[in-house]
C-alpha positions in Angstrom: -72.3 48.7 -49.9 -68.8 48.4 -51.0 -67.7 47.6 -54.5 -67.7 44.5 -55.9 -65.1 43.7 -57.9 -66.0 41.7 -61.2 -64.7 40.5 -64.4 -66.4 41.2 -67.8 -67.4 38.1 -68.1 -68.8 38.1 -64.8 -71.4 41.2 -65.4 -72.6 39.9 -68.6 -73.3 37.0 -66.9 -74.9 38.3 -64.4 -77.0 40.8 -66.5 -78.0 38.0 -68.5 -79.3 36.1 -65.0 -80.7 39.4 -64.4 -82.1 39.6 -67.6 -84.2 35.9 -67.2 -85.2 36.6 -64.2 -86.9 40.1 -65.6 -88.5 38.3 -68.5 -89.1 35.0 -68.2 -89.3 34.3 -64.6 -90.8 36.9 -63.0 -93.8 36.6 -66.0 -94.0 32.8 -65.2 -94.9 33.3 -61.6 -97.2 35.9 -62.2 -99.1 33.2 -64.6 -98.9 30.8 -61.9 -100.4 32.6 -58.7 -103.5 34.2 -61.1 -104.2 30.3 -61.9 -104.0 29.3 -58.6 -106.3 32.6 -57.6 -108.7 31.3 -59.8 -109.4 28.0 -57.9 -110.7 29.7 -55.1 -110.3 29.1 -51.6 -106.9 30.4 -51.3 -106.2 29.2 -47.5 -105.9 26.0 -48.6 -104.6 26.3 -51.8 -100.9 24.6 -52.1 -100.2 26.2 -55.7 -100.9 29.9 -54.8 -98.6 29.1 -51.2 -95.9 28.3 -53.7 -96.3 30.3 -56.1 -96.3 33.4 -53.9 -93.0 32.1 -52.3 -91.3 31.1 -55.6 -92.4 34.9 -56.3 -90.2 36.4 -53.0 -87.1 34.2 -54.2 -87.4 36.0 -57.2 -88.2 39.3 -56.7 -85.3 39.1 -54.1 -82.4 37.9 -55.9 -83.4 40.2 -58.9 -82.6 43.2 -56.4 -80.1 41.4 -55.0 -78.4 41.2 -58.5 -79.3 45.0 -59.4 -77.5 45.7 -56.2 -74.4 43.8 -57.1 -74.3 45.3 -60.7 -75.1 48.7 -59.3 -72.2 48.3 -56.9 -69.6 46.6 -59.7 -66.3 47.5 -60.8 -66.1 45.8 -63.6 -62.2 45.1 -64.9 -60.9 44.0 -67.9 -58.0 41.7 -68.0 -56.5 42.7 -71.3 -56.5 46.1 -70.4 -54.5 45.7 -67.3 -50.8 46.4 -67.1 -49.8 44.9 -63.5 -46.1 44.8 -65.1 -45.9 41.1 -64.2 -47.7 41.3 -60.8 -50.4 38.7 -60.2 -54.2 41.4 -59.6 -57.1 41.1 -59.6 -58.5 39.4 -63.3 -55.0 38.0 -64.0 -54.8 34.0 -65.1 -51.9 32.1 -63.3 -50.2 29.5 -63.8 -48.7 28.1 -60.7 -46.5 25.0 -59.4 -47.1 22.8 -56.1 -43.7 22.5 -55.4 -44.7 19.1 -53.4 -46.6 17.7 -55.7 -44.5 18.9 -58.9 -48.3 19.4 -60.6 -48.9 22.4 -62.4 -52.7 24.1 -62.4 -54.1 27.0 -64.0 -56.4 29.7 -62.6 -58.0 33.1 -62.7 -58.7 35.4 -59.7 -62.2 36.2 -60.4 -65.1 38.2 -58.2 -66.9 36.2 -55.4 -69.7 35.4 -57.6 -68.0 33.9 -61.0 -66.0 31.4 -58.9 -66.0 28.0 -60.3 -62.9 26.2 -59.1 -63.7 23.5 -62.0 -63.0 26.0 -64.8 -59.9 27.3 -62.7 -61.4 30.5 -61.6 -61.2 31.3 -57.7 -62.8 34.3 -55.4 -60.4 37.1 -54.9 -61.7 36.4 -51.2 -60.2 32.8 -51.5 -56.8 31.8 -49.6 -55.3 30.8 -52.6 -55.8 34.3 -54.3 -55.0 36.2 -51.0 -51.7 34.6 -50.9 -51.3 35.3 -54.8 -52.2 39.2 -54.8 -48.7 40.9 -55.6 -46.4 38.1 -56.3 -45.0 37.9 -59.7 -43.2 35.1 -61.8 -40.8 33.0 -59.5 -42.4 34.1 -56.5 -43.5 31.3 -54.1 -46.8 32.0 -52.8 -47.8 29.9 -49.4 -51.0 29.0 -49.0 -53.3 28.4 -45.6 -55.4 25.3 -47.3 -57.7 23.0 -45.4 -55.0 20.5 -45.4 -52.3 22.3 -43.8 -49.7 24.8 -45.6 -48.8 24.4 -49.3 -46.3 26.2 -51.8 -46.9 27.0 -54.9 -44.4 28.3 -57.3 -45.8 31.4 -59.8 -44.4 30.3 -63.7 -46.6 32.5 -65.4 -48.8 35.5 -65.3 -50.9 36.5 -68.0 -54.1 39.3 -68.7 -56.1 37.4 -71.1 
């Protein structure tokens, strides 16, 4: 498995999911599928069926996550120095130079991607045509829509 790149906002995060899943979830279940042995007949018994699955989500995306922390290179944006050049972890403010609207965003692992709080996959075509351009650059982007420019005003490692 190759590295995954992630913020350090983005492990805690995910050690914290790891961390519930450890602790509360994972116990929860285990609860659940005893109560449902103790009814009995368990061909027929709905809870226990569930219970069992709900226990193979879990147990799955607990190794899924000890896989991706396992595998993380976890980078800190203050302690970059890109010299100006938009990386991996840097926040960037950028122009549509159609539009004349300025928007905000940080290039952020696969995983802590939330393009409501103006963080986007490095895997995304906005941060693919982003990597390596510094302020003034004009970055053009493959969208959905059809091709769009976007001006780089600012790059920061906050």
């Amino acid at each position: 498995m190759a590295t995954i790149p992630l913020t350090v906002r983005g492990a805690e995060k995910l050690k914290a999911e790891l961390h519930q899943l450890k602790t509360v979830e994972r116990p929860a279940v285990i609860n659940a599928i005893a109560e449902a042995r103790a009814q009995g007949d368990l061909s027929e018994n709905a809870e226990y069926d569930a219970a069992k699955e709900k226990q193979g989500f879990i147990e799955g995306r607990i190794k899924e996550v000890e896989g991706k922390l396992s595998n993380a290179q976890i980078i800190d944006p203050k302690s970059l120095d890109a010299e100006g050049r938009v990386v991996f972890g840097a926040t960037v403010k950028l122009e549509d130079l159609e539009s004349g609207a300025t928007v905000t965003y940080q290039i952020v692992g696969d995983d802590e991607a939330d393009i409501k709080l103006g963080l986007v996959s490095v895997s995304s075509p906005i941060a693919r045509a982003l990597i390596g351009k510094y302020e003034g650059d004009v970055a053009v982007v493959q969208a959905p829509g059809g091709e769009r420019e976007y001006e780089v005003l600012e790059v920061q490692y906050i």
